[in-house]
Each structure stands twice: as structure tokens, then as C-alpha cells.
VEXVO-160772 format. One record per residue (C-alpha): residue in one letter; x, y, z. Coordinates in steps of 0.2 Angstrom, whole numbers, plus 5000, padded with zeros to 4 digits. Layout:
% residues N
AXYZ ...
% end
This chain:
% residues 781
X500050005000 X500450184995 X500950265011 X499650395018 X500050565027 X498850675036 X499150835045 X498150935058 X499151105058 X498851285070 X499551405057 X498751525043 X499051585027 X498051645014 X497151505002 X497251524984 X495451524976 X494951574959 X492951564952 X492351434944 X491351454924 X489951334917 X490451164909 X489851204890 X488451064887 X488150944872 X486751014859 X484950934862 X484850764851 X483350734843 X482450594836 X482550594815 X481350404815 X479650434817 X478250324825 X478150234808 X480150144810 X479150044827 X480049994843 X481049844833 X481249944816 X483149984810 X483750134802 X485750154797 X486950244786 X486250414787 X486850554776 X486350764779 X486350904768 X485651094773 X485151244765 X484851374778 X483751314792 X483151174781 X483951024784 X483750844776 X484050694783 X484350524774 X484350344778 X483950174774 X482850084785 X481949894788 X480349964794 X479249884782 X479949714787 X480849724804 X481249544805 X482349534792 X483849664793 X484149624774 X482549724769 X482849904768 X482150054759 X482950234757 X482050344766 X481950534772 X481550664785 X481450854781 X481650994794 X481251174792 X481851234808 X483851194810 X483451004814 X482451054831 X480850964823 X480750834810 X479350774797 X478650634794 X479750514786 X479550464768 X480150324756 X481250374742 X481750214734 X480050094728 X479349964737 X479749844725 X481749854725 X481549834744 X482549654749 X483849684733 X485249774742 X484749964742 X485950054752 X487250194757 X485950364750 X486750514749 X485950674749 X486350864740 X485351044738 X485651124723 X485651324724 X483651324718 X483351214733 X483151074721 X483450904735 X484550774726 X484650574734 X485850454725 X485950284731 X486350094727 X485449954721 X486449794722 X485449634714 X483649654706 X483049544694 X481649564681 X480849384678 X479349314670 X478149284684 X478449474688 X478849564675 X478849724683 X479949714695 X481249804696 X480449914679 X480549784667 X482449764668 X483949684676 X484749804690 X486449754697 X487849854702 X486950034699 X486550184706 X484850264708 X484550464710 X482750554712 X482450724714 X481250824722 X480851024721 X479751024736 X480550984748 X480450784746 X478650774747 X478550714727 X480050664718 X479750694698 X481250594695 X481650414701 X482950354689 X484450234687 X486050354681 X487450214682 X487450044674 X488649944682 X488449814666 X487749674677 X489549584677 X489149464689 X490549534705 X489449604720 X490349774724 X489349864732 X489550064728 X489150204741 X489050334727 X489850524732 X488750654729 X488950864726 X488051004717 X489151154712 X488151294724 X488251404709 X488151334695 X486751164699 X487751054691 X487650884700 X489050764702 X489050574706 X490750474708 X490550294707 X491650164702 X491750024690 X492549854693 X493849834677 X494549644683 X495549664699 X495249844704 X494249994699 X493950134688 X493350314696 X492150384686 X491450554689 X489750574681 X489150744679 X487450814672 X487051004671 X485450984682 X484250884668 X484250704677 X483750604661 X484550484653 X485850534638 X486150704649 X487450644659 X489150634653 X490650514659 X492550534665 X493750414672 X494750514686 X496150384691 X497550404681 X497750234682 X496350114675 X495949994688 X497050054701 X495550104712 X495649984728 X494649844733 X494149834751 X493349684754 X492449664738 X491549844743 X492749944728 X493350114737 X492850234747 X492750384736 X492350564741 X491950744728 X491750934732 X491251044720 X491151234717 X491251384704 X491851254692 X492951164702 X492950974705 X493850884715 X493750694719 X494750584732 X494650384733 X495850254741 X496950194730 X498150034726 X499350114724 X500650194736 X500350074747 X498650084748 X498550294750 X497150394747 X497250454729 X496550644723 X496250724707 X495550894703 X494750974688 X494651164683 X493151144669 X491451104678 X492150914678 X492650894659 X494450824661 X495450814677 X497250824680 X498550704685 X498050634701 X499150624717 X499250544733 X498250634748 X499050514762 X500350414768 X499950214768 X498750124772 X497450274773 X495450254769 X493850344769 X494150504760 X493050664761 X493550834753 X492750994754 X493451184747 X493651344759 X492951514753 X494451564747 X494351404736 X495851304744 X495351104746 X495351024763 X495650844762 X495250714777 X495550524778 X495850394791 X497250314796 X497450174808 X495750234819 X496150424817 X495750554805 X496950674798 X496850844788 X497750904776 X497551084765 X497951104747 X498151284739 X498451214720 X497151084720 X497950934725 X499650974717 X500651004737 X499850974753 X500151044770 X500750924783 X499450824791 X498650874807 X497850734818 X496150784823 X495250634833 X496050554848 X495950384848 X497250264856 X497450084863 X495649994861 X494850144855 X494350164838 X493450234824 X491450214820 X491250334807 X491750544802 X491550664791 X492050834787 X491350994781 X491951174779 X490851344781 X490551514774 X491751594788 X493251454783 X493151354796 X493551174795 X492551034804 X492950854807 X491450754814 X491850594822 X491750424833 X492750354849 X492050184851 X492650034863 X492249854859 X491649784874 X491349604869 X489649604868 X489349764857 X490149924856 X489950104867 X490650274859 X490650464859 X490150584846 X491350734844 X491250904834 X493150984831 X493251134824 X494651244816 X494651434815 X496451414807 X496551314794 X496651154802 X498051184814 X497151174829 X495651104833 X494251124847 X492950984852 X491350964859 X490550844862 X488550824853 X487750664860 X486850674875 X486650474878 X487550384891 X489250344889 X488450164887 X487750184869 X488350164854 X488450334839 X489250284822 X489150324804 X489050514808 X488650644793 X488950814793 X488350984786 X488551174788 X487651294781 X487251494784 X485451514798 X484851644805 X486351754805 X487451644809 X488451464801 X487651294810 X488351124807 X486851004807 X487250824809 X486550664810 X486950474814 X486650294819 X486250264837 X485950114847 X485150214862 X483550134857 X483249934856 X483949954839 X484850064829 X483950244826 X484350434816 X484850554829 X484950734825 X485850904835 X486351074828 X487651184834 X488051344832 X489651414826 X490851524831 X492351564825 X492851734828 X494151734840 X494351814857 X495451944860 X497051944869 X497351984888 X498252154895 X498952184907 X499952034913 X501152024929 X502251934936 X502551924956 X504151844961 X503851754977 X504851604985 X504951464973 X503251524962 X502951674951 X501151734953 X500251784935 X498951894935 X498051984919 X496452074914 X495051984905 X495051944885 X493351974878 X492151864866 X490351884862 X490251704866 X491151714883 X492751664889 X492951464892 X494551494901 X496451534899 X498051454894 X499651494901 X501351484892 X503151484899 X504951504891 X506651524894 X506951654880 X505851804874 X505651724856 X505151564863 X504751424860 X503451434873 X502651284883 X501151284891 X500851254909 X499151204910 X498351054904 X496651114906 X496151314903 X496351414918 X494651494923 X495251624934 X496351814927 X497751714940 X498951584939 X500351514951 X501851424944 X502951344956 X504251204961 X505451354952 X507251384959 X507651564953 X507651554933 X507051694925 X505751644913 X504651734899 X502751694900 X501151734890 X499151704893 X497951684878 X495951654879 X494851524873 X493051544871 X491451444873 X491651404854 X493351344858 X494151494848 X495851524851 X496351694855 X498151804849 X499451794864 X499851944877 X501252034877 X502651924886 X503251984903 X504951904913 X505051864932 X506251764942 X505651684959 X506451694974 X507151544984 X507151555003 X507051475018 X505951315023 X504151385028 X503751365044 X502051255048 X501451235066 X500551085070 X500250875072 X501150755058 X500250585057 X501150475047 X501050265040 X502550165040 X503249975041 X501349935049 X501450055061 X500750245063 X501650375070 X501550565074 X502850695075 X502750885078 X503351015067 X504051125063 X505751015068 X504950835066 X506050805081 X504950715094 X504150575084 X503250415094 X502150285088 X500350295091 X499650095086 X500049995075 X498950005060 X498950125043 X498150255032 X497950395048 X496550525045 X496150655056 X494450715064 X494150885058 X494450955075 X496050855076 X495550805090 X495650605086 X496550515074 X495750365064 X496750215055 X496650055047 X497049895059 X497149735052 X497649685032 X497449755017 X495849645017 X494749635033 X495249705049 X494549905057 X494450075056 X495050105074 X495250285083 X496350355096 X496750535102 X498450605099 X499450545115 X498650375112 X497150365122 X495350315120 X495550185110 X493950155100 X493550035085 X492450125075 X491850005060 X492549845057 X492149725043 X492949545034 X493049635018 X493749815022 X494949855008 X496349995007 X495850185013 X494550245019 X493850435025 X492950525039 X491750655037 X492450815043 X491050865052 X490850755066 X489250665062 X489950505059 X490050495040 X491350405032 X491750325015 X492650145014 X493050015001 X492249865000 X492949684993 X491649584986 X491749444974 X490549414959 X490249224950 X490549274930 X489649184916 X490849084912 X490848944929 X492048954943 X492649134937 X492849254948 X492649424948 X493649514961 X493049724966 X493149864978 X491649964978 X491550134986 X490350125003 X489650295010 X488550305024 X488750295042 X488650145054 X488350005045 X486950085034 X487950095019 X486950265010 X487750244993 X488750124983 X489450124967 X489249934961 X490649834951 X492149984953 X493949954956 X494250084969 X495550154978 X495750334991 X494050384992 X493750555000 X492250665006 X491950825002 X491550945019 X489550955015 X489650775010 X488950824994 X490250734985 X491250564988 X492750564975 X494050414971 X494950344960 X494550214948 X495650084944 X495950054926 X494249964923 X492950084925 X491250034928 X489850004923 X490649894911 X492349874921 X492949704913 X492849774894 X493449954897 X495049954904 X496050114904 X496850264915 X496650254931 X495250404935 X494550514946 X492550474949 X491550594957 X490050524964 X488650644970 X487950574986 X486350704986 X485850624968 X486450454973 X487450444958 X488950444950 X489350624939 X490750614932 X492650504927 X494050604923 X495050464911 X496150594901 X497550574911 X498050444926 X497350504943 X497650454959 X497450484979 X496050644977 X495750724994 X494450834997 X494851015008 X494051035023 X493051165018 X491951205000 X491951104986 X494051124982 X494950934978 X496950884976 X497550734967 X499150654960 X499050674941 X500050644925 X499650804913 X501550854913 X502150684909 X502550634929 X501550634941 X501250794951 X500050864965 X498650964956 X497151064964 X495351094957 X493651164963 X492151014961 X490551114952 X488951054954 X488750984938 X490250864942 X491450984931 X493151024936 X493751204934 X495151324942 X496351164939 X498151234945 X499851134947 X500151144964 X502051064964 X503351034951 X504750894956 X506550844947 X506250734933 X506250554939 X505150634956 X503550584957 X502250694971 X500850584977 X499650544991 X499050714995 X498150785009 X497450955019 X497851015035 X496451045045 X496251225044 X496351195023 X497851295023 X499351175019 X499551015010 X500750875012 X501350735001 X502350614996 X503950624984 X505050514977 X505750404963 X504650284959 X505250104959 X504449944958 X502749924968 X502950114974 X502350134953 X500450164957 X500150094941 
% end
């Protein structure tokens, strides 16, 4: 066990606090299916496209036969109000083809408002006890499109517009769709299977959707370099405007990159293509900035990467990596879409395979700076439990202002369903903070600065530090900084350069200040009055300070805590499984047992208040599916007595902690996180639980966590963390939401010296830890 240090000290000094600003929420998600898809119905692959507040949604869906997931029909939604309310939903595609592989509908507006929806139709066959089906003829391989100019309520044209020569090779297309916002013409990219690999073809039509007004053009250079993936052909992906086309498809060749080419004549001839990517890349999307530069996205290994062109598709702009998935995280899906304004944004999936399905996140980044940074949100509002995949994205100008509009598959019902949010943009900057300082003092410099501003309010602030006045410049918080003050410390008398720049609600980044230099000062030992209780080789000890000269054990036992008046100290009797909480007074009198169990586990807590609360860990064993496996946990127990008043079932916990007003019991969770702790293992995290709710708010998994402790008064936590690459002792104010603002590094060790185990003096004012070079089982890991 880590060893666990309390202190109940008489001095004073003044607390650092800084206010805390509201967590920025996901956007309401709203339901696309109506009634009509039923409780067991299935709709997947959506696509969206948006012409000011009107948005339409597309899909294919089994609701017509919900037993058999083979059966699916396009269908669609419109929205007249920026995706707050949708319509009913209609069928595109006709009854009959249902049950002969339609899928993977895309969707377009052209500038008049005209709605276009291509789609594919994998295996229909005309024969003589029906001769109607399927119109009469054979359709294999091809791709439908039907237009509507009101809005999808009618649909005058329902036509085939490729003929995939029915050779026999199922290669399902999911054709890539655009219409030139200026000029109407419609573009369709499918491909064509040419023995071995695939021709790109870009088919084009000047808005007259009958047959014999489209014209043809391969785009690979290449014939039949177009890759096969999984007997799907490639992914393929076209952006269109004022004439210019471009087109993106994975690619045989370059080791399987994602291939581009672009052309300069409303889609008559393109120019020699190019690799996009590096190897082994997939799932293309392009789109073009105002100013007409192409933004090119793609997936590689589960991430998705961006990449600007200014000569279309000639040089490219060195990658930057937009999503953040890592270890058994991975992609479901993304898209990508630009705005009026030039901002680029990147929609996409962080999904976990637990076994028995998969749980993800949906995240909107957006760049105000061509591509090289990024800001997320998050949009679904589900639990972490559910599932959001195939997401598709679209942006468009409403109500003053650009919205991104997106749509995707979600499993928060019995089966999969459309969900729907809108977001406003914003991606005018904030402005840059005045007037910073910097006050030396002993071993810290003290930053303070005046406000940045931002119509849509300042999120927080980041704080950078360097050496020299040119820089480079590192930051210092992993997290913004909500307050106009910062503190750095652990610093032994370099002088340093440092800067502040804002972030809005948007997640705008704002221009830096002006740099300003301060050295700290280094000192003597500060001199703290008061009771040390300490653990060590199975026994626990105090010791006075300032000197620590007159130390004398107290019992033998662990893990000391002190009442709130310090007027007893409580510690763990017994083994790390089973044993007590016992309690003496400081010279060693009154001994008391105060809870004792057969399956105690590790630390524990004690309500500062002296009602009797406490928080405790609890070993318990589970039988698994599989028979004589065991699944051994430590779930976090509050209450008081035996009366246990919450519990947080199936956790790996360790240190948990009560905040003053026992609103809050924090702890850390250990690598598997519940509720679904054997297929989600990860960081260790820091879990608030909020005991007034009887629920847990929120786990903090970005980084590794350990050993929170709650002050003794308000709502302000400490833990061990790793944002600076070793751990260090951070501090952090608990909102009501479960959010964590006014984060501040609180120490700053040698390289190699890890800080650990913190906890408060009584009177809130000090904190002690632990620091050393980790080795062995001291690795909290």
C-alpha cells in the first residue's frame, strides 16, 4: 500500500481560490425515425445536407419488414427549423426493390433548393412471373437518384444513372454526391470493377436528370487501380464549386494511400491525380474553403487526419491529427465539412468493443485556422453506454449565423435509430489579455492579467512559459485556467518569459499577450505549526513540526486520517483485506473501534463534520458467466454505521474521499471503470460520485489520477496526476454539475520525482505529500 499522510496543523495563510465558469453542454439530440420505424424497426447509414434552416436527413431503414435486417428501403426526413423538429418520414426508393440490396443514400441541395438522393441497388431481377419488378429490367451494380423540388414530398424523377453492366461481381457502391452551389450541376462518383480493381468515374449532368444528359470521365489515372476493400470497391469522396471538381478515393497504389484528382472545367477532364495520404489510409472526404483551397480528410489506423491544398491537389500541407483515439479505441464513422466563415470541421466516433457490442462518443472539432488546431465538443447526450456511428455532417448559413447540422446511427433505442443535433458556430476569436504580471515570490511566480473578451464568453485561459523571449513557449496547463490568475511553482530562481491567451465557449483560440519575465525567489523552509500523522512498516506514528523531532508511535495499523477537529485520529487495523477502522486521540488514548468488517479494503475517509459519515471500500466477489470465474471488486461504501447510504456497484476503487457537506464522495477508479469494468480497461480516473443524487457524475480518464482528497472546507479537491508527463499534485474546485474548473499545478518535482498521496491540513491551509522516485510496487500503476 501507498503510504498515507495526514496533518492537523495551527498556522494560517491565505488560500488560493479562483471562480469557477459553466461546463459547455452537448446540443439537444433529437429523434429523425418517426412512429412509423416501430420499437424493433432499423434505420442505418444516414447522410445530411442543409440549406439554411432546412435540413434533410437520409437513411435506409427495415421498417416495412423488421424481422429481416436484409429488407431496407431509402427513406427521408425534412426539417424546416435547423433540425429542432422533423417530418414525417417518407420512402424514396420503391417498394418493389426493397430485399435487393438498396443502400448507402446520399443526399445534395442544389442552389434552387432542388433535393437530390443517390443511392445503390445491388441485385434485382426482372423475371417472367413478375415482369415488373424492378421496371422491366435487370438492375445489378447501379445507382439510383430521384429528385424532388418540394422539399421531398413528390420526387418527379426516380431514375437509374449508372449501369454497372450486370457483370456478375457483387461490389457494392456507396456513390459520392455534390452539386456546384452555383452553377446546379450535379456530380455522382461511382466506380466500375475493370478485373482486379476499379475505375473512378465522375458522372456529371447540368441539372436535367434523364438519361443521355449525363456525361462520363474516368478520374484515376490509372485504370483499375482503384482499391478493393473487401469486395466493397473504394471509398470515394467529391466537392464541387464555381467549376471546380475535386474527387478523392483509396487507392492501390502507394501502398494503399488515398488518391485525389481535381478538375478546373465543371468536371470535363481532370488532371493528373496524386496521393492525399501516407499508407494504408481509407475513407476519403473533401470539401473547398471560401477562398477555394481543398481540405482533404481520411483515416488512418482509427484516426482522421487533415490536410490543405492551395493548387488543387498538386502539394499538401502536413497532416494534422484531429480525433484522439488510442489503445482499444477506435473509429465508427466521420465526416467533414467546411463553412462560409472558413472554418473546418471534422465529425467523428470513439467507440470501445466491449465484447458484447460496442459504446462510443460523438465529437464535433472545429478549426478557425486552417486546420492547425482543433476544438471539440461533444453532441450526444446518451450515456456513455450507447453506441453513435456512421456520423454525417453539414453546415450551412441560419439565422445570421453558420450551423453544422448532423445526423447518425444510434443504438440508444432497442435497435439502431437517426439521431439529429445542431450547433451553432463560432469562429471569431477572442481577444487577447492586457495587462499581465508577474510576482516573484519563494519558489512560484504569481500571473495575474485582465480579461480577454468574446461575444460568446470566455471558456478559460492557457498559460505559456519560456526560457527565451522568442520562445518556444510551453504551456503550463493542461486544462484552461478559469480564473485572470495563475501560480507556477516548484521553480528555483530562473528567470522565465510567460504569455496568457483566451479560449471561448466556441473553443476559439485567442492571439497571445504581450510576454512579461520574472524570476522567483528561493528561501527558507516555511514554517508550519502543528500534528504530523504518518503510516509506515505497519505502524502509525506522529511527529510535531515544525522540527519533526519528537516522533512516537501511536498503534500499530495504517492510512491515519484526522477528525476535523483534530481531536482523534482514525486508522486501518488489520490487512489490506478485513480487519477495522479503529480511533485513538493524539497521546494514544481512548481507544475505539469504529467500523470493522471481513472485507474492508485499502483507505478509507471520515466525514469532517463530526456526524459520523465516512466512506470505505468494500471487497466483494461476483460468479461470472463463464463457471468458477471470479470476479474480484472494491466498491466505494458511504453511509454511516453499518447503513451503507450509497454504493457504486462493480468499481475497482482506491482513496476515496468526502467532500465537507458530504455532497460529494470522490475516488479513484482503477483502470476498469464501471459500469462495464471488465471490457473497458483504461487510466486510472478520478470518479465523482454525487451522494445527494445518489449517483455517479462524472470519470475524469484523460490522464491517470490518483489519491483525490477533498479540503475541509467548500467543494476544492487535490489529486496526483499525469498531465506533465510525471506525476504531480494538482488542485481543482468540484462544480455542481460534476465539472472540474480552476485546475492549477500545485507542485513541480526533478524529473524522475513523482508527488503523490495528497492531503489537507485541518484548517485547509497546507498540503502534504509524498515524493519520490518511483520503483517497483511504489509505481501506482
Amino acid at each position: 500500500m501507498k503510504p498515507r499522510i495526514f496533518l492537523f496543523l495551527l498556522s494560517l495563510v491565505v488560500a488560493l481560490a479562483t471562480p469557477a465558469s459553466a461546463a459547455v453542454q452537448a446540443p439537444p439530440n433529437v429523434s429523425v425515425n418517426d412512429e412509423g420505424l416501430g420499437r424493433f424497426g432499423e434505420a442505418i447509414h444516414p447522410d445530411v445536407a442543409a440549406a439554411g434552416g432546412r435540413v434533410y436527413a437520409v437513411w435506409e431503414d427495415n421498417r416495412d419488414r423488421p424481422w429481416d435486417s436484409v429488407y431496407h428501403a431509402i427513406y427521408m426526413a425534412g426539417s424546416t427549423d435547423g433540425g429542432h423538429s422533423w417530418s414525417a418520414n417518407r420512402r424514396v426508393s420503391l417498394e418493389a426493390w426493397e430485399g435487393q440490396g438498396v443502400s448507402d443514400p446520399a443526399v445534395a441541395v442544389g442552389p434552387e433548393g432542388d433535393l437530390y438522393i443517390a443511392w445503390y441497388l445491388g441485385n434485382c431481377y426482372a423475371d417472367w412471373f413478375d415482369p415488373d419488378v424492378c421496371g422491366g429490367e435487370d438492375l445489378e451494380n447501379d445507382v439510383f437518384m430521384a429528385r424532388s423540388r418540394d422539399g421531398g414530398n413528390t420526387f418527379d424523377y426516380r431514375i437509374k444513372v449508372w449501369d454497372g453492366d450486370d457483370d456478375g461481381v457483387f461490389s457494392a457502391i456507396a456513390p459520392a454526391l455534390a452539386v456546384d452551389s452555383t452553377s446546379g450541376r450535379v456530380y455522382l462518383v461511382v466506380h466500375d470493377y475493370v478485373g482486379g480493381g476499379y475505375d473512378i468515374l465522375l458522372l456529371g449532368s447540368n441539372g436535367q436528370l434523364a438519361r443521355g444528359s449525363w456525361w462520363q470521365v474516368r478520374v484515376n489515372g490509372q485504370s483499375g487501380s482503384g482499391r478493393d476493400s473487401g469486395s466493397e470497391g473504394p471509398k470515394m469522396a467529391v466537392a464541387a464549386d464555381r467549376g471546380v471538381v475535386c474527387i478523392a478515393w483509396e487507392d492501390a497504389r502507394g501502398e494503399e494511400a488515398v488518391f485525389a484528382a481535381c478538375s478546373s472545367d465543371a468536371g470535363q477532364h481532370f488532371g493528373n491525380d496524386g496521393p492525399v495520404s501516407g499508407p494504408h489510409a481509407s475513407h476519403p472526404r473533401l470539401a473547398l474553403l471560401p477562398d477555394g483551397t481543398l481540405v482533404a480528410a481520411y483515416q488512418q489506423g482509427e484516426n482522421v487526419f487533415v490536410r490543405l491544398s492551395a493548387d488543387r491537389g498538386q502539394n499538401w500541407s502536413a497532416p494534422t491529427q484531429v480525433s484522439l483515439n488510442s489503445g482499444r479505441y477506435e473509429s465508427l464513422g466521420w465526416d467533414l465539412a467546411t463553412s462560409a466563415e472558413g472554418a473546418i470541421l471534422i465529425l467523428w466516433t470513439s467507440g470501445i468493443d466491449e465484447g458484447y457490442g460496442y459504446k462510443s462518443n460523438l465529437w464535433l472539432s472545429v478549426s478557425s485556422d486552417r486546420g492547425a488546431t482543433f476544438s471539440s465538443h461533444q453532441i450526444e447526450d446518451a450515456d456513455d453506454i450507447y453506441r453513435q456511428s456512421r456520423p454525417a455532417l453539414a453546415v450551412s448559413r441560419w439565422q445570421g449565423a453558420s450551423y453544422a447540422f448532423m445526423v447518425w446511427q444510434d443504438d440508444r433505442e432497442v435497435e439502431d435509430h437517426i439521431y439529429s443535433a445542431a450547433m451553432p458556430l463560432d469562429t471569431t476569436p477572442p481577444s487577447a489579455p492586457t495587462q499581465l504580471r508577474a510576482v516573484p515570490g519563494d519558489t512560484v511566480v504569481d500571473l495575474l492579467w485582465s480579461p480577454a473578451s468574446d461575444a460568446s464568453g470566455i471558456a478559460g485561459y492557457m498559460v505559456l512559459r519560456s526560457a527565451r523571449a522568442s520562445g518556444p513557449y510551453d504551456s503550463l496547463t493542461p486544462l484552461p485556467v478559469t480564473a485572470t490568475s495563475y501560480r507556477d511553482v516548484g521553480l528555483d530562481g530562473t528567470p522565465y518569459f510567460y504569455k496568457v491567451y483566451a479560449i471561448d465557449r466556441a473553443g476559439n483560440l485567442g492571439p497571445a499577450s504581450s510576454a512579461v519575465q520574472a524570476a522567483s525567489q528561493v528561501g527558507t523552509e516555511l514554517s508550519a505549526q502543528g500534528l504530523l500523522a504518518y503510516g509506515r512498516d505497519g505502524q502509525v506514528f506522529v511527529n510535531t513540526l515544525p522540527g519533526l523531532s519528537s516522533e512516537r508511535p501511536l498503534a500499530q495499523g495504517w492510512a491515519p486520517v484526522f477528525a476535523g477537529d483534530g481531536s482523534t485520529i482514525y486508522y486501518r487495523t488489520g490487512t489490506v483485506v478485513g480487519g477495522s477502522i479503529e480511533s485513538r486521540h493524539p497521546d494514544g488514548s481512548s481507544p475505539q473501534t469504529f467500523f470493522a468488517t471481513a472485507h474492508l479494503y485499502g483507505a478509507f475517509d471520515i466525514a469532517r463534520d463530526g456526524s459520523g459519515h465516512f466512506a470505505w471500500l468494500e471487497r466483494k466477489q461476483y460468479t461470472q458467466i463463464n463457471p468458477f470465474e471470479i470476479w474480484t471488486v472494491y466498491e466505494p461504501h458511504f453511509g454511516i454505521g453499518s447503513n451503507s447510504l450509497f454504493v457504486d456497484q462493480h468499481e475497482f476503487a482506491e482513496s476515496p474521499t468526502i467532500s465537507a457537506d458530504r455532497r460529494w464522495l470522490a475516488y479513484t477508479s482503477l483502470g476498469y471503470h464501471a459500469p462495464h469494468s471488465l471490457d473497458d480497461y483504461g487510466p486510472s480516473a478520478l470518479a465523482l460520485a454525487d451522494l445527494t443524487a445518489g449517483e455517479r457524475k462524472a470519470l475524469y480518464n484523460d490522464t491517470h489520477y490518483f489519491d483525490p482528497a477533498f479540503a475541509p472546507a467548500g467543494h476544492t479537491i487535490a489529486f496526483a496526476a499525469y498531465f506533465s508527463g510525471q506525476y504531480e499534485i494538482w488542485r481543482a474546485t468540484v462544480n455542481a454539475d460534476g465539472s472540474l474548473t480552476d485546475l492549477m499545478q500545485l507542485t513541480r518535482g526533478r524529473p524522475g520525482e513523482w508527488s503523490l498521496a495528497p492531503a489537507w491540513s485541518s484548517d485547509g491551509v497546507w498540503l502534504v505529500f509524498v515524493r519520490g522516485r518511483p520503483a517497483g510496487e511504489a509505481n501506482p500503476e
